[in-house]
C-alpha positions in Angstrom: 139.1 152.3 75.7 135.3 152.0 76.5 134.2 151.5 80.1 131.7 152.4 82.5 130.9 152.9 86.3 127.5 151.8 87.0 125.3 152.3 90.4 121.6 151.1 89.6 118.2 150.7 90.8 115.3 150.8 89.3 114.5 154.2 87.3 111.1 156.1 86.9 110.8 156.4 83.7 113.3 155.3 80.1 113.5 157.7 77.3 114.5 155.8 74.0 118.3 154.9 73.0 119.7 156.5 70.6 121.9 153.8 68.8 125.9 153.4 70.0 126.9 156.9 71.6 127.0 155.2 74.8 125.8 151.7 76.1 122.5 151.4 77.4 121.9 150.4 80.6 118.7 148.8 81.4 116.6 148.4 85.3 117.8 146.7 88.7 121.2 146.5 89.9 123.1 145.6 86.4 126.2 147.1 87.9 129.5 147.5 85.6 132.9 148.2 87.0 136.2 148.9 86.7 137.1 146.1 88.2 141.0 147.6 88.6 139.2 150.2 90.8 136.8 148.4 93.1 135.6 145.2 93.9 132.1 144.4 95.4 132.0 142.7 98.8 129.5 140.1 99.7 127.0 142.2 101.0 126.7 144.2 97.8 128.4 146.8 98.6 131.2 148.6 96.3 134.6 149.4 97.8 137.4 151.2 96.1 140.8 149.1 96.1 143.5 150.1 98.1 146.0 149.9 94.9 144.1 153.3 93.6 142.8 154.8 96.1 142.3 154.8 99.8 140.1 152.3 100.6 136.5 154.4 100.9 132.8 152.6 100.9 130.5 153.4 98.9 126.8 152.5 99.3 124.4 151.3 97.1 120.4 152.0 97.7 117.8 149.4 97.1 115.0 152.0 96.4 115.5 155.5 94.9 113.5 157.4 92.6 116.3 157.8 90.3 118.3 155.4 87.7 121.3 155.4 89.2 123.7 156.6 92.2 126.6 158.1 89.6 127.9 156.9 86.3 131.9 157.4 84.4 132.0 156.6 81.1 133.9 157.3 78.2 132.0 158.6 74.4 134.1 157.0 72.4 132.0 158.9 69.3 132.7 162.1 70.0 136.7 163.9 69.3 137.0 166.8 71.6 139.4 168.7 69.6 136.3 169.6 67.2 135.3 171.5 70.7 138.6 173.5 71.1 138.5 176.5 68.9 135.0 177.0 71.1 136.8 177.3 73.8 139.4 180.2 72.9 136.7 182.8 72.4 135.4 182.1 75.9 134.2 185.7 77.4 135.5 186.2 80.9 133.3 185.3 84.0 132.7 188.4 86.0 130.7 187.2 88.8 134.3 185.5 89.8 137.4 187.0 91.0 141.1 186.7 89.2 139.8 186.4 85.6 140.9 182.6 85.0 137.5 181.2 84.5 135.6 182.1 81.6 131.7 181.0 80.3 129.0 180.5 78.1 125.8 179.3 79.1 122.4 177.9 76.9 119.5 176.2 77.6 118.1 173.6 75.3 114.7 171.7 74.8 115.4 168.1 73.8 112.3 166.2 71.9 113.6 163.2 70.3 116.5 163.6 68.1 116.0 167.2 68.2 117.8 170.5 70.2 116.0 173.5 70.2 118.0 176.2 71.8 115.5 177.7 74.0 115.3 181.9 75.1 117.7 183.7 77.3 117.8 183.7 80.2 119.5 184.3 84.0 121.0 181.8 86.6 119.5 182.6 90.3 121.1 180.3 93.2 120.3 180.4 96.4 123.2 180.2 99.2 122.1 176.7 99.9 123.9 175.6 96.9 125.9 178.4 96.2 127.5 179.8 99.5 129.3 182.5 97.0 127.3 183.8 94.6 124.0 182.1 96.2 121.3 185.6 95.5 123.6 186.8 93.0 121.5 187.1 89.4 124.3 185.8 86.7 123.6 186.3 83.1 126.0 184.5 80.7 126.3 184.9 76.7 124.9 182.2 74.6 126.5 179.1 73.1 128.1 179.9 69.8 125.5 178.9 67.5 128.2 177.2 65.1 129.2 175.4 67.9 125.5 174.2 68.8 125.2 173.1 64.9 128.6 170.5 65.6 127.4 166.8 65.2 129.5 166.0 68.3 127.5 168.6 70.5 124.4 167.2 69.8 125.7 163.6 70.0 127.1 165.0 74.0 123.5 165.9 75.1 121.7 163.5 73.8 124.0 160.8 75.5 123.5 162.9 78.8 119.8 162.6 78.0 119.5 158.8 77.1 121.9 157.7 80.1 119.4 159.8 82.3 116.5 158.5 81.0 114.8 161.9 81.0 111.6 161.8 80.1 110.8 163.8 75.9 110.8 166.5 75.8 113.5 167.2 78.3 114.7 171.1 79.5 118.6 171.4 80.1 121.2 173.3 80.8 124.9 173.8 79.3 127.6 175.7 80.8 130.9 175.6 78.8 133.3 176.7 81.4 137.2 177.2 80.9 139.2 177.4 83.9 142.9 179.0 83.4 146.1 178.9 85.0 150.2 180.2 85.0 152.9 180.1 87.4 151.6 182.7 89.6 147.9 181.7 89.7 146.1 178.5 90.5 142.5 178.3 88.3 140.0 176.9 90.6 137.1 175.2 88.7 134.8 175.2 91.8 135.6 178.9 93.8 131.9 177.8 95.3 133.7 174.4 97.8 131.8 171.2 98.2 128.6 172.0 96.6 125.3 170.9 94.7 123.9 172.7 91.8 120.5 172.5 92.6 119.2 169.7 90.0 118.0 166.3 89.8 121.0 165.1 87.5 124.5 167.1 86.7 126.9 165.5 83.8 130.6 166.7 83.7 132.5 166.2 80.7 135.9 166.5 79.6 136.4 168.5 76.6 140.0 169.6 77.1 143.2 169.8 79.5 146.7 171.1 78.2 149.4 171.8 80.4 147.7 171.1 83.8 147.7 169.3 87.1 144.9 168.5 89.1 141.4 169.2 88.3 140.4 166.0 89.7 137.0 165.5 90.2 135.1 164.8 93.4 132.0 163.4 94.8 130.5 163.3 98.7 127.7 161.7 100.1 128.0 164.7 102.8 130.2 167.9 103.0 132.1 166.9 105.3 133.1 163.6 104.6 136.0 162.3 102.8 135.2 161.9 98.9 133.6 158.9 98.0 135.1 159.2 94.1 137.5 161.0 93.0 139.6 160.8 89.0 141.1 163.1 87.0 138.4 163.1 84.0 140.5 162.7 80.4 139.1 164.5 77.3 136.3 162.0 76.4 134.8 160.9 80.0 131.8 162.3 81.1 130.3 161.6 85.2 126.6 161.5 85.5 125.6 162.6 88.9 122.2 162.2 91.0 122.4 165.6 92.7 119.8 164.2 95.1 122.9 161.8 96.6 125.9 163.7 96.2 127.6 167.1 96.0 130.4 167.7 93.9 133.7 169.5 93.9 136.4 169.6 91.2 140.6 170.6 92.9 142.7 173.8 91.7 144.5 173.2 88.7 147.9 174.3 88.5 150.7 174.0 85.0 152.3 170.9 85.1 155.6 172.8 83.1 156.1 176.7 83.4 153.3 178.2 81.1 150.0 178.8 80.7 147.8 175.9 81.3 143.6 175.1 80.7 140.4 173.2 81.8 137.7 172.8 79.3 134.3 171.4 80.4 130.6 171.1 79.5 128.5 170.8 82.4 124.7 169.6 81.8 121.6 169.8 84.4 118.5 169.1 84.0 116.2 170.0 84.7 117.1 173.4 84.0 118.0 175.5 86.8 117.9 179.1 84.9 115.1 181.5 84.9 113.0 183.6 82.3 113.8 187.0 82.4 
C-alpha cells in the first residue's frame, strides 16, 4: 500500500529527486490525504474524521519558510527485516534509567547520491528541548559500518533528504534507537515527554515492532494541547516533521502477549544537532 499525508506551501529551496523511493511532491498547497482519515472543509482547512479519531483541527499556513507542515508516507522500496539483525547488537543507553532503550548514533554528509559518514562526535541539549538530560554531554557508538554499506540504508536517507528538499550537501543525523519491554516493565520511547529535538526537520521511521502495544506516535502544535496526529507507525512508514511547528512524543510500549517485546526506529535531523569534540 503506498500513500501519503501531505501539508504544503511553498519551500525554500528543491534538492533533486532521486527516481521512485518516494513520490515527489512539488510547490503550493498540492495536498494528498488519506481520505479515510480526514476530510478538508471549505475553508481549507484539514480535519480528522470522527470514524478514526476524535475529531481534532489541524491548520494549514499560507506562508512558511519550510516545504511542508508534516508528511506519513510509506517506502515501499525498502524491507525492514534487512535492518533487524542491526538492531540485536544495540549497546545499552546509559544516559537512561531501567536499561530498555538501547542506541547508536552517526552523523552523515549527503552530496548527491553520496553518504559520507562524517567524525564522532557528542549530543549537547539544552533543557529547552530536553527537560531530562537537557546539559547532559551524551556520546553514542557509531552506526555499524556494514549496516551503513546496506542499499536500503542509503535508500532511507536519501528519501528523508529529497522529501525535505535539503539543500546538497546536506549534514544529518541518525539515531537507531530500540526501545524494550516484558511483563514487568513498560519501554518508553520518549522518557524526555512532549518535546522538540532542536532541528529544522526530524523523520521517524519504522524499522521494526514484535510483540508490542502502543508506541503510537504523536504530534502538538503546543505542549499542552491535545495531539493533532497521532498512528501507530508500521515497519515501512516514515513521518517527516517541521520541528519549527510541532513537538513530538511517542506512548510507552507494553507486550501485547506475555514476553519480551521491541521498538526499532531510525530517527533523522538535520541539520545535525551533534557537536565536534
Amino acid at each position: 500500500m503506498s500513500y501519503e499525508l501531505v501539508f504544503l506551501t511553498n519551500h525554500r529551496g528543491h534538492r533533486g529527486h532521486r527516481g521512485g523511493e518516494i513520490r515527489d511532491v512539488h510547490i503550493s498547497f498540492r495536498i494528498a490525504i488519506d481520505i479515510t482519515a480526514y476530510h478538508l472543509d471549505k475553508y481549507g482547512s484539514i480535519y480528522q474524521c470522527k470514524e478514526k479519531y476524535p475529531m481534532q483541527k489541524v491548520s494549514l499556513y499560507t506562508e512558511l519558510e519550510y516545504a511542508f507542515l508534516f508528511t506519513l508516507r510509506k517506502v515501499n522500496s525498502i524491507n525492514t527485516a534487512g535492518f533487524r539483525p542491526f538492531f540485536e547488537n544495540l549497546p545499552i543507553d546509559p544516559y537512561v534509567k531501567g536499561e530498555y532503550r538501547s542506541r547508536r548514533l552517526s552523523r552523515f554528509k549527503v552530496s548527491g547520491d553520496k553518504l559520507v559518514k562524517l567524525p564522532h562526535g557528542y549530543l549537547l541539549q539544552t533543557k529547552e528541548y530536553n527537560p531530562l538530560l537537557g546539559g547532559v554531554k551524551r556520546e553514542f557508538a557509531e552506526l555499524d559500518d556494514a549496516l551503513i554499506e546496506l542499499d536500503i540504508f542509503k535508500k532511507l536517507v536519501f528519501a528523508f533528504c529529497d522529501s525535505c528538499k535539503l539543500y546538497s550537501p546536506a549534514a544529518v543525523d541518525v539515531h537507531q534507537i530500540r526501545t524494550t519491554c516484558s511483563p514487568t516493565n513498560l519501554g518508553n520511547p520518549a522518557p524526555e515527554g512532549v518535546h522538540k529535538d532542536g532541528s529544522d526537520f526530524i523523520g521517524i521511521f519504522s524499522a521494526g515492532r514484535d510483540n508490542i502495544q502502543g508506541g503510537e506516535t504523536h504530534l502538538y502544535s503546543a505542549k499542552k494541547e491535545k495531539p493533532v496526529f497521532n498512528k501507530v507507525l508500521q515497519p515501512g512508514e516514515i513521518i517527516l516533521v517541521n520541528e519549527d511547528q510541532f513537538f513530538h512524543f511517542t506512548t510507552p510500549i507494553k507486550p501485547q502477549v506475555p514476553g519480551l517485546g521491541s521498538r526499532d526506529v531510525f530517527v533523522i535531523n538535520y541539520p545535525s544537532i551533534m557537536s565536534d569534540f
